[in-house]
C-alpha positions as a Markdown table, in Angstrom:
| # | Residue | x | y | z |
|---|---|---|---|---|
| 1 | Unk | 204.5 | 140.9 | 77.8 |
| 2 | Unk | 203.8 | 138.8 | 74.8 |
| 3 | Unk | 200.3 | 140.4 | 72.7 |
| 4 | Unk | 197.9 | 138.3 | 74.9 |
| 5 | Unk | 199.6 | 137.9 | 78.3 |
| 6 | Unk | 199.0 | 140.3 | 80.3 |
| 7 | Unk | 201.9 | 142.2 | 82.5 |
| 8 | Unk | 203.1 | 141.6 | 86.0 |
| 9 | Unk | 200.6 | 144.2 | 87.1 |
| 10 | Unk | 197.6 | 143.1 | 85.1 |
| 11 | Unk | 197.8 | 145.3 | 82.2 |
| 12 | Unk | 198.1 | 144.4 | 78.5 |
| 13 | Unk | 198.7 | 145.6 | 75.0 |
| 14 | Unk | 195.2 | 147.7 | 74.9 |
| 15 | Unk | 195.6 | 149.3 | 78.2 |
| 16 | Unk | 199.4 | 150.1 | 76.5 |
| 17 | Unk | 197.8 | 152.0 | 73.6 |
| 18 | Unk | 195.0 | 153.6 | 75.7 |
| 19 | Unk | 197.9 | 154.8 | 78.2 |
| 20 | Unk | 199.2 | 156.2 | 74.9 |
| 21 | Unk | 196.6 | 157.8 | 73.8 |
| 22 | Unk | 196.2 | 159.4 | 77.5 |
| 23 | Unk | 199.8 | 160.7 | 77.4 |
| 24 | Unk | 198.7 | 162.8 | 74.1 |
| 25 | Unk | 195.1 | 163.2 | 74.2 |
| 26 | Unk | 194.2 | 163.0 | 77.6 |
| 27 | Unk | 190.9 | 164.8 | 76.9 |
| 28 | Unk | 189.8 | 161.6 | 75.1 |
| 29 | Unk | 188.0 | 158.7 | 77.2 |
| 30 | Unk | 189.3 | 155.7 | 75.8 |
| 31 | Unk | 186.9 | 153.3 | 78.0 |
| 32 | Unk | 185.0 | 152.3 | 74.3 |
| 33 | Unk | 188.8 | 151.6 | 72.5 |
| 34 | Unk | 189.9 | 149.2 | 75.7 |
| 35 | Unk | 186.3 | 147.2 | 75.0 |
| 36 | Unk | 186.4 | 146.9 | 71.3 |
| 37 | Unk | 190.2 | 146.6 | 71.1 |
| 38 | Unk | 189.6 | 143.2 | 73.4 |
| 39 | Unk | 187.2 | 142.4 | 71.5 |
| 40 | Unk | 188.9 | 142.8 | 68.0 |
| 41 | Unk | 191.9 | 141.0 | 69.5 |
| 42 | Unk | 189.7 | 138.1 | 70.8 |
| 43 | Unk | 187.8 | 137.6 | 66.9 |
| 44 | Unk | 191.3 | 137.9 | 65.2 |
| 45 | Unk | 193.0 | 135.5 | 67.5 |
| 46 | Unk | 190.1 | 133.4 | 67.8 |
| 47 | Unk | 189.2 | 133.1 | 64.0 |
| 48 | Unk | 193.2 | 131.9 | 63.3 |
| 49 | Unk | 192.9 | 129.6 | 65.9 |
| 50 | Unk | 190.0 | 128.3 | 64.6 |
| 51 | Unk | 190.8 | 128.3 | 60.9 |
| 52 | Unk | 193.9 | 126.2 | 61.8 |
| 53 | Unk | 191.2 | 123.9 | 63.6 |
| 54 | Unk | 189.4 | 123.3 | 60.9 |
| 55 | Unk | 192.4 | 123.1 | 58.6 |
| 56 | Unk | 193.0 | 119.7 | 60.0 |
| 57 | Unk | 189.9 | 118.6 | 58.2 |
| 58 | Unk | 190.5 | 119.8 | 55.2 |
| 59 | Unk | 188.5 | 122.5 | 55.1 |
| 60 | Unk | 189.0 | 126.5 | 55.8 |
| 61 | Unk | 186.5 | 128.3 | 58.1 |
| 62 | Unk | 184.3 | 129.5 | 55.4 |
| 63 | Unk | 184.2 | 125.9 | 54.2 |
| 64 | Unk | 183.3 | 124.7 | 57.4 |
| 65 | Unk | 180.4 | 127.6 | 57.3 |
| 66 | Unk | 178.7 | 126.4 | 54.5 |
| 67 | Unk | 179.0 | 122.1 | 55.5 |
| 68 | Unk | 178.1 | 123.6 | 59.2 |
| 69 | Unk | 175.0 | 125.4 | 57.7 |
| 70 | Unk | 173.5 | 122.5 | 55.8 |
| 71 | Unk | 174.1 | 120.1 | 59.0 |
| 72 | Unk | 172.5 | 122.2 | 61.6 |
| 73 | Unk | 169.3 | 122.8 | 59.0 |
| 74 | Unk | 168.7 | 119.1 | 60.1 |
| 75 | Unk | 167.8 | 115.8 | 57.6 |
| 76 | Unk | 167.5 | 116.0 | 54.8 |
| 77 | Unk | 170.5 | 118.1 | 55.8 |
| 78 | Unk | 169.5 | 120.3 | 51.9 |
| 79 | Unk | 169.0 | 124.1 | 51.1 |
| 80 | Unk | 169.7 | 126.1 | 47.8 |
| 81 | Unk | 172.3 | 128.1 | 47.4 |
| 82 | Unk | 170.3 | 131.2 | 47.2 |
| 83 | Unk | 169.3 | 130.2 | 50.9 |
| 84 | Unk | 173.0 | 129.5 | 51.8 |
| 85 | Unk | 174.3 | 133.0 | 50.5 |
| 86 | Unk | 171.6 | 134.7 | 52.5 |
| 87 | Unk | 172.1 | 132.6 | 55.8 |
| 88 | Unk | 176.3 | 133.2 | 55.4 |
| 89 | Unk | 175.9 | 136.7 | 54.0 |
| 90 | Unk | 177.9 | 136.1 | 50.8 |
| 91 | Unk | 177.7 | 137.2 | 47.1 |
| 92 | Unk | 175.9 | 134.2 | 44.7 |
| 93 | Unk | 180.1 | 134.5 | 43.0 |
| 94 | Unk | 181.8 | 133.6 | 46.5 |
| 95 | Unk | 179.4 | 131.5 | 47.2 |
| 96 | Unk | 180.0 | 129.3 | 44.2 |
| 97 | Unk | 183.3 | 128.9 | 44.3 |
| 98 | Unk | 182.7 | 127.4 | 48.1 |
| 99 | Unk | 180.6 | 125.0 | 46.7 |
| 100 | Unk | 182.9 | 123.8 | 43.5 |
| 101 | Unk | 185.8 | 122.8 | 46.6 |
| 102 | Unk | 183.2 | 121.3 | 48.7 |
| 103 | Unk | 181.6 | 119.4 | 45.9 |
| 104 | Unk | 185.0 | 118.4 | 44.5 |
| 105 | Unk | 186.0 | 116.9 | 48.2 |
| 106 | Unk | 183.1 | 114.8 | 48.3 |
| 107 | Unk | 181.7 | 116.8 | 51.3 |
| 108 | Unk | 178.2 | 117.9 | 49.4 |
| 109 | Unk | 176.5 | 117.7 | 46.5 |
| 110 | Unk | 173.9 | 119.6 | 44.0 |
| 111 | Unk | 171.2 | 118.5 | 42.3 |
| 112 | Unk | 168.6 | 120.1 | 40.4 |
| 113 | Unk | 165.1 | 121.1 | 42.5 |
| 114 | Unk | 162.4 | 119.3 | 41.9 |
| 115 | Unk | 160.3 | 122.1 | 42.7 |
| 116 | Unk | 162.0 | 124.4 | 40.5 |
| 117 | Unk | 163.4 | 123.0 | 36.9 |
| 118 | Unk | 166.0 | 126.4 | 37.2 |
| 119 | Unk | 166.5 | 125.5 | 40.7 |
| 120 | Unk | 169.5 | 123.3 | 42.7 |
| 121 | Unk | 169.6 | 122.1 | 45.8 |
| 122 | Unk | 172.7 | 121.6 | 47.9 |
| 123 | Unk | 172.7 | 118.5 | 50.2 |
| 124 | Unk | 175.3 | 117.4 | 52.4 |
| 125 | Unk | 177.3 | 113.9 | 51.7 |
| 126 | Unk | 178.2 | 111.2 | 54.5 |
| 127 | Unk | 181.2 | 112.0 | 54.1 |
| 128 | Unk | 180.4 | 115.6 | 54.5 |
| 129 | Unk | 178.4 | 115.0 | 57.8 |
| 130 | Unk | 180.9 | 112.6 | 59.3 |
| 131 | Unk | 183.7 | 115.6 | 58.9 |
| 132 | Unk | 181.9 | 118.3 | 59.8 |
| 133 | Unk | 180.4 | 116.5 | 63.6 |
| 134 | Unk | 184.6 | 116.1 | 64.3 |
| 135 | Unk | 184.9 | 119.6 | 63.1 |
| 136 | Unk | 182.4 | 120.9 | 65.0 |
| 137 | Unk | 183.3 | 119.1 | 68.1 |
| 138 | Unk | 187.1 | 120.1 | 67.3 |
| 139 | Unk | 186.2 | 123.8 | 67.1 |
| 140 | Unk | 184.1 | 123.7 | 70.2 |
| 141 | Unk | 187.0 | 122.5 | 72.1 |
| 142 | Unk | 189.2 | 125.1 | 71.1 |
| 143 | Unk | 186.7 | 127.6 | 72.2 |
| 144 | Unk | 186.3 | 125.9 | 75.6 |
| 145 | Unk | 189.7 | 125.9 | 76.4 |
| 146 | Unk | 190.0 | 129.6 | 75.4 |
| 147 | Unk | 187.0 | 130.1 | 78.1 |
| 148 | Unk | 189.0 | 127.8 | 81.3 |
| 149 | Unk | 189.5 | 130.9 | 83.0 |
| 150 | Unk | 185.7 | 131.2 | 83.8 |
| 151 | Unk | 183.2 | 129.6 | 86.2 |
| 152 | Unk | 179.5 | 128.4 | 84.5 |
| 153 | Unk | 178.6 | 131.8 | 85.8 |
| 154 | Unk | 180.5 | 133.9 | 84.4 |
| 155 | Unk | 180.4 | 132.6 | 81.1 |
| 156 | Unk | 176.6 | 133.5 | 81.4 |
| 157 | Unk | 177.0 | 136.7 | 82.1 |
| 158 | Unk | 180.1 | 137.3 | 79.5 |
| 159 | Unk | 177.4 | 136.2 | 76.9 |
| 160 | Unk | 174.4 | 138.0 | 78.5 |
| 161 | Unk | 176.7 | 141.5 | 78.4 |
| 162 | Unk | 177.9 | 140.3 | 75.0 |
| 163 | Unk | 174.8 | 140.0 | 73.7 |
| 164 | Unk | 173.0 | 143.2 | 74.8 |
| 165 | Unk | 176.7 | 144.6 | 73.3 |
| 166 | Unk | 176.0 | 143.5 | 70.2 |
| 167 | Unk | 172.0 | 144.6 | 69.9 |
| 168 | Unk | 173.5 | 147.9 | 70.2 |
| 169 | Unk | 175.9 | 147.7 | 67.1 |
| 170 | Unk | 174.4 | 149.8 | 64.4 |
């Protein structure tokens, strides 16, 4: 059984530690360890998957956050970097350093605000909005094939229970 394939019988390398965790504990319910366990599996696999996605363009997934932030805030494609921090919860610091690689690569550019002299605004290139639509559409593939295993249906419900999942994350 390889770390996502699941056994002859179904089972997989949660169900292996929760079967553990029975054998010394068996006063513990484990039912919350098999669902977040999936889950953490899923995001970890997932996000390397999709890092070495958008490593094909160039670009890491972070990268890719900040170019896919200014494209989907639609024409003139611009926001400060104030507004991008807050939007990709990241430090003003982190932040710049995105945007010196991004700038540097052509894939956006800052100017200063017209509206505010202390002010920049961060605006997406051509070349930038050209790479991150194949990006985008690369990345989305990835996750569709990782979802073949569902019908329309359940994919709706998968998100619905998701969803009401994570309202309930403190």
């Amino acid at each position: 059984m390889t770390e996502h394939t699941p056994a002859a019988d179904g089972s997989d390398a949660v169900d292996a530690i929760a079967a553990q965790w029975f054998a010394v504990r068996p006063d513990l319910d484990t039912a919350p360890m098999a669902v977040f366990g999936r889950i953490y599996r899923i995001a970890k696999a997932m996000g390397d998957a999709m890092e070495r996605t958008y490593n094909r363009y160039g670009i890491s997934r972070g990268e890719f956050d900040v170019v896919a932030t200014l494209r989907r805030s639609g024409a003139p494609y611009t926001l400060s970097p104030r507004q991008l921090s807050a939007t990709l919860m990241l430090t003003t610091g982190g932040m710049t350093g995105r945007l010196d690689k991004l700038e540097k690569a052509g894939l956006l550019c800052r100017n200063p605000d017209p509206h505010d002299r202390r002010g920049l605004q961060v605006t997406i290139t051509d070349r930038g909005l050209a790479l991150i639509d194949e990006a985008v559409t690369a990345g989305l593939e990835v996750q569709r094939a990782a979802l073949t295993g569902f019908d329309d249906a359940e994919v709706a419900a998968l998100t619905g229970l998701l969803r009401k999942l994570l309202a309930g994350v403190p």
